[in-house]
C-alpha positions as CSV (number, residue, x, y, z in Angstrom):
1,X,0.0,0.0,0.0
2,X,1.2,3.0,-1.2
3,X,1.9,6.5,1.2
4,X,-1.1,8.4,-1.0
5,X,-3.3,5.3,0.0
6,X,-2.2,4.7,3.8
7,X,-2.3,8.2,4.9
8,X,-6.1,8.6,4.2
9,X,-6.9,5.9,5.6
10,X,-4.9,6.7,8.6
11,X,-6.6,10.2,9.0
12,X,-10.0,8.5,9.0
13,X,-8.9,6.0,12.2
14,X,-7.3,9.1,13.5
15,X,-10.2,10.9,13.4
16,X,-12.8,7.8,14.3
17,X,-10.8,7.6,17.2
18,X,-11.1,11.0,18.5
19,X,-14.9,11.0,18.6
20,X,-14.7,8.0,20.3
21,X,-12.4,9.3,22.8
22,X,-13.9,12.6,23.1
23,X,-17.3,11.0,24.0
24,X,-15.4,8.9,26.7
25,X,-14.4,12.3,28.2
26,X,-17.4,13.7,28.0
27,X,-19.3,11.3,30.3
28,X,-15.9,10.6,32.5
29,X,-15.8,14.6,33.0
30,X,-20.0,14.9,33.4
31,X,-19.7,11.6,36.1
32,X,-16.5,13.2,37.6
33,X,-18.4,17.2,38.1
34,X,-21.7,15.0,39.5
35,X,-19.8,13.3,42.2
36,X,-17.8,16.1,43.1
37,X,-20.6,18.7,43.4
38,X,-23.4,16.7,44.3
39,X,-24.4,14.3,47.5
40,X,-26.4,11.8,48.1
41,X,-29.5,12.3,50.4
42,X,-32.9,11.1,51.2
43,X,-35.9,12.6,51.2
44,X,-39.1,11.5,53.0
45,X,-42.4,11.2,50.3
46,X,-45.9,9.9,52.2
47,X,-43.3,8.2,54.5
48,X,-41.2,6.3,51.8
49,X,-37.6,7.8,51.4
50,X,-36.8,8.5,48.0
51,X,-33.2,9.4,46.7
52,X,-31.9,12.7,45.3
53,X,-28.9,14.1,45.1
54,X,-28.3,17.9,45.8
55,X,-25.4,20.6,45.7
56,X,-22.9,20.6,47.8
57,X,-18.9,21.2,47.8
58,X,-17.6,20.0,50.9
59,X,-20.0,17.0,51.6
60,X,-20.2,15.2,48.2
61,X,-20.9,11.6,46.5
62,X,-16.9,11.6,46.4
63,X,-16.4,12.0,50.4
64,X,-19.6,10.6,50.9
65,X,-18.0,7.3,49.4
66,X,-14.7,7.8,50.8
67,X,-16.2,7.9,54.6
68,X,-18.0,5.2,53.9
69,X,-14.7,2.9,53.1
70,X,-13.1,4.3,56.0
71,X,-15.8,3.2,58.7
72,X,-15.8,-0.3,57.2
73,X,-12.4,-0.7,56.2
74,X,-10.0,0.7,59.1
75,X,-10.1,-0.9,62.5
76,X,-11.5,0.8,65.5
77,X,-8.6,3.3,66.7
78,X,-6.4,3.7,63.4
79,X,-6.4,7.9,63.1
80,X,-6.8,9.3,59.4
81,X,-4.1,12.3,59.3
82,X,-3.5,15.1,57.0
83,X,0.0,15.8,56.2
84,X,-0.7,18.6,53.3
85,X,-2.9,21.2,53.2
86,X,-4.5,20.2,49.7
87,X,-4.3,16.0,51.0
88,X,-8.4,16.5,51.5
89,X,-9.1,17.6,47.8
90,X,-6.5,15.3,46.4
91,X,-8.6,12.4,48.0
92,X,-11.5,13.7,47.0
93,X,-10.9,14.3,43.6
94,X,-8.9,10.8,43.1
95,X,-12.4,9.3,44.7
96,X,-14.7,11.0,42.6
97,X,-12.5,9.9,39.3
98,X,-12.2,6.7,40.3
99,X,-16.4,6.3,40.9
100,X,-16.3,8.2,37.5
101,X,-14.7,5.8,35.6
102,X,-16.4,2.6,37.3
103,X,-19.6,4.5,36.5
104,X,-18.5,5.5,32.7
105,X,-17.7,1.8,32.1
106,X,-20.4,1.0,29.7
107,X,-19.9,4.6,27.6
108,X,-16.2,3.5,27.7
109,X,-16.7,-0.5,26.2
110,X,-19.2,0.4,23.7
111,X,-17.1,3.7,22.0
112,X,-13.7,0.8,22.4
113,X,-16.2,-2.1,20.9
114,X,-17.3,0.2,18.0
115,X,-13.9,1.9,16.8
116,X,-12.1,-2.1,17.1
117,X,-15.5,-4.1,15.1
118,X,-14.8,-3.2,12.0
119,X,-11.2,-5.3,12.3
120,X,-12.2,-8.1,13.5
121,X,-13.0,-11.3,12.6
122,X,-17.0,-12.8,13.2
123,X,-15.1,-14.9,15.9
124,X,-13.5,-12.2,18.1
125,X,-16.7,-10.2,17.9
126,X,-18.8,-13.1,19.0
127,X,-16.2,-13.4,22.0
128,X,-16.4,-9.8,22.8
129,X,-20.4,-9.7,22.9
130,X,-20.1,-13.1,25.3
131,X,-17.6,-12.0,27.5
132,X,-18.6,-8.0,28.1
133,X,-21.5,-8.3,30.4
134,X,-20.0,-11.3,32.6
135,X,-16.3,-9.4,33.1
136,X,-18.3,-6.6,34.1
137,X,-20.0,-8.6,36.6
138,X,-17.2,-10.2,37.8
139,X,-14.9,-7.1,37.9
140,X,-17.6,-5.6,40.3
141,X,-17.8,-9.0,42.0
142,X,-14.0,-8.9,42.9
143,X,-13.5,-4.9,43.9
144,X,-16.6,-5.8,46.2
145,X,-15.1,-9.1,47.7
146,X,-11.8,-6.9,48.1
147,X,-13.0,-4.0,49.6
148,X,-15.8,-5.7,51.8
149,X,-13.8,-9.1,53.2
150,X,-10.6,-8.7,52.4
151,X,-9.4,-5.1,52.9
152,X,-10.8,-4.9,56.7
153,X,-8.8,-8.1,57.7
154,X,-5.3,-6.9,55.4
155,X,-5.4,-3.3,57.7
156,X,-6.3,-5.4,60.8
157,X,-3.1,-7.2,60.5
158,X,-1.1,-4.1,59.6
159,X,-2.8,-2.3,63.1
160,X,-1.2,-5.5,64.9
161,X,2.2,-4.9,63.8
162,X,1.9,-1.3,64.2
163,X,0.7,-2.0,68.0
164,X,3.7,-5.2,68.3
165,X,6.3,-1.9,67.4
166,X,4.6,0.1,70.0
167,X,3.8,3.0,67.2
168,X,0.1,4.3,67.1
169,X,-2.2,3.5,64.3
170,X,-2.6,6.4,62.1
171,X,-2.1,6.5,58.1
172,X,-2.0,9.9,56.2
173,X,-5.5,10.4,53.8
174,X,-3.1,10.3,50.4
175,X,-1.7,6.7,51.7
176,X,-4.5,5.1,52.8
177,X,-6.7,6.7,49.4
178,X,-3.7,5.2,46.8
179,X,-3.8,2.3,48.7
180,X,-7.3,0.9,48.8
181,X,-8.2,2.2,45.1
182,X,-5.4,0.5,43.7
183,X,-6.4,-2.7,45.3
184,X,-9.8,-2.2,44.6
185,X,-9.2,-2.3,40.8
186,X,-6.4,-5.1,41.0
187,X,-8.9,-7.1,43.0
188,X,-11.4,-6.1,40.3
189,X,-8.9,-7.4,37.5
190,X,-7.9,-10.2,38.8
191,X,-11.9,-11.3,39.1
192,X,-11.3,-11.4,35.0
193,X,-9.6,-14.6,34.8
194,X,-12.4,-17.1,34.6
195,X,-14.4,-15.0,31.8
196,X,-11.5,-14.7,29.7
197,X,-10.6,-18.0,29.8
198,X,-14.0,-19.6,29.4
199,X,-14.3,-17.5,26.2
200,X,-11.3,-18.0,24.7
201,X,-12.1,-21.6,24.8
202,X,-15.5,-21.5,23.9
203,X,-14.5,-19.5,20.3
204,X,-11.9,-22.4,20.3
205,X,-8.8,-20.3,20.8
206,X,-7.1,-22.5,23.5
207,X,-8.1,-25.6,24.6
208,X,-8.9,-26.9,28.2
209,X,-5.7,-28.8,28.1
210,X,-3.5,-25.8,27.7
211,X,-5.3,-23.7,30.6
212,X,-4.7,-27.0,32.3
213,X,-1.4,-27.7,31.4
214,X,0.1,-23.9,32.0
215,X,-0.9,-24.1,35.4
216,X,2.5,-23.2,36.8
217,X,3.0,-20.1,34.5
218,X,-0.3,-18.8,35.9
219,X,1.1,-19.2,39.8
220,X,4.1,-17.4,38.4
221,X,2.2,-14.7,36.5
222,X,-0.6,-14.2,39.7
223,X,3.1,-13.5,41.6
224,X,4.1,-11.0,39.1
225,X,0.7,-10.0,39.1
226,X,0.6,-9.0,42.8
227,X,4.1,-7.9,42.8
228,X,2.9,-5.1,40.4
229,X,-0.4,-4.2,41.6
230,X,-0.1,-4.8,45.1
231,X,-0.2,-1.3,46.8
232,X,2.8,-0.9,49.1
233,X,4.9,-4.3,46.9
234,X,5.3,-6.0,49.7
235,X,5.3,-9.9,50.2
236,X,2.1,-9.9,52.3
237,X,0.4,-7.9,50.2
238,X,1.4,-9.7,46.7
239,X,0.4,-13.4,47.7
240,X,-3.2,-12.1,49.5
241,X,-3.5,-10.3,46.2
242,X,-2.1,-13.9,43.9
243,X,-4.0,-16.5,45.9
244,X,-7.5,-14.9,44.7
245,X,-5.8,-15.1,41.1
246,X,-4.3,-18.7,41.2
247,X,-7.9,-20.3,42.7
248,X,-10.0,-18.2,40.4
249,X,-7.7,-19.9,37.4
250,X,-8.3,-23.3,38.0
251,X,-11.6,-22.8,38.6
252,X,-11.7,-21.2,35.2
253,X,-9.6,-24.1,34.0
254,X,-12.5,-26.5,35.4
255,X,-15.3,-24.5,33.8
256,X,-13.4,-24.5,30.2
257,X,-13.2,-28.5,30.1
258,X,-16.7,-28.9,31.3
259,X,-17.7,-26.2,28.2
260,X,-15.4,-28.1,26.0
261,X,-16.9,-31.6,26.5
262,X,-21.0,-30.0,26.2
263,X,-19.7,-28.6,22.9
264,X,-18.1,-31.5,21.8
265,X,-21.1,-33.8,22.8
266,X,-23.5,-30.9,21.0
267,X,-21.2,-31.5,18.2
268,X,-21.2,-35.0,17.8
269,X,-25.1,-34.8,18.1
270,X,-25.3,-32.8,15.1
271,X,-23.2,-34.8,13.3
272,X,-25.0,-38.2,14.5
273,X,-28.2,-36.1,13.1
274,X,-26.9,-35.5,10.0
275,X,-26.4,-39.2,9.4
């Protein structure tokens, strides 16, 4: 392909690309304005309470969230501190982009899906439209689980240590903000495994024997994993984040040979029919 035919065709990606992008910013910067400026309240209607959300600056859907995380996820006596003056709109501002972007999701999968379908194959697309609605599940499923269960009991165990060195149990807002949102979306991620690999089998991309077989470069690659996203890289906090990752492999490993088998027993149905 000649330079006079690549670089229109180029322009127009180029230019695809940018709508779709500038649509993502456009409900990531609505979602991120709504959470900071708004909060959540209740309002009593012939004695049912009804949601709305009303302006505020100082009490908003961001710190609303961020209080809530605090009261479930720090033990009882561990003292938030401020170190900066600006720590408290840092936080709030990295909350209310981070509940933008969970809440953009679908804006941000559709605009992806529809500047990538054109290039691919009738196979990859089919994957894509099974896989988009369970990994969304899932990746809610697992930054629940990690926040709710799992979080409380990691800073428990980091209070205990602190109390064993005879220091008192505080954490600055910055730390303890980079801290849990990274391991909420890691946790999130690492929910993604058994989707991925269900539907790469089920197009017939890798077999159940290879998930099976590459069991011991998944162990190695949860490590890695952990090692990167874990917030703080340290050895405790890489293997609680890797265990999650190594059981939720072979138990998409387990659920990709039982698809396997029903599509091979569908298929040698059909072809009994046939007959």
């Amino acid at each position: 392909m000649s330079d006079d035919e690549l670089l229109p065709k180029l322009f127009v990606y180029l230019s695809e690309l940018r709508v779709r992008l500038i649509r993502i910013l456009i409900a990531f910067g609505l979602l991120t304005t709504v959470f900071m400026f708004f909060r959540l309240s209740f309002m009593s209607l012939y004695g049912t309470p009804v949601p709305v959300i009303l302006p505020t600056i100082y009490h908003n859907m961001g710190i609303q969230f961020l209080g809530l995380i605090e009261h479930h996820v720090l033990p009882k006596g561990t003292e938030i501190i401020i170190l900066k003056p600006q720590d408290g709109v840092v936080a709030d501002l990295d909350t209310s982009m981070f509940l933008a972007v969970v809440f953009s999701m679908p804006v941000i999968v559709r605009e992806m899906g529809k500047f990538i379908g054109p290039a691919l194959r009738k196979s990859e697309k089919q994957l894509i439209r099974m896989v988009t609605v369970p990994a969304s599940l899932l990746f809610a499923l697992g930054a629940f689980f990690g926040l709710w269960f799992v979080a409380p009991r990691l800073f428990i165990v980091f209070r205990s240590y602190d109390l064993g060195l005879g220091a008192s149990p505080t954490i600055s807002l910055t730390s303890f903000i980079s801290f849990i949102l990274i391991y909420i979306f890691a946790f999130g991620m690492s929910f993604e495994v058994p989707v991925i690999m269900v539907g790469l089998t089920r197009t017939g991309m890798v077999s159940s024997e290879t998930w099976i077989g590459g069991w011991r470069y998944a162990v190695i690659a949860s490590l890695v994993f952990g090692m990167v996203f874990s917030p703080g890289v340290t050895g405790f906090t890489m293997t609680i984040m890797a265990i999650p990752m190594i059981a939720l492999y072979f138990a998409g490993a387990y659920v990709s040979r039982r698809v396997e088998r029903k599509m091979m027993a569908e298929s040698k149905s059909v072809s009994q029919a046939l007959q």
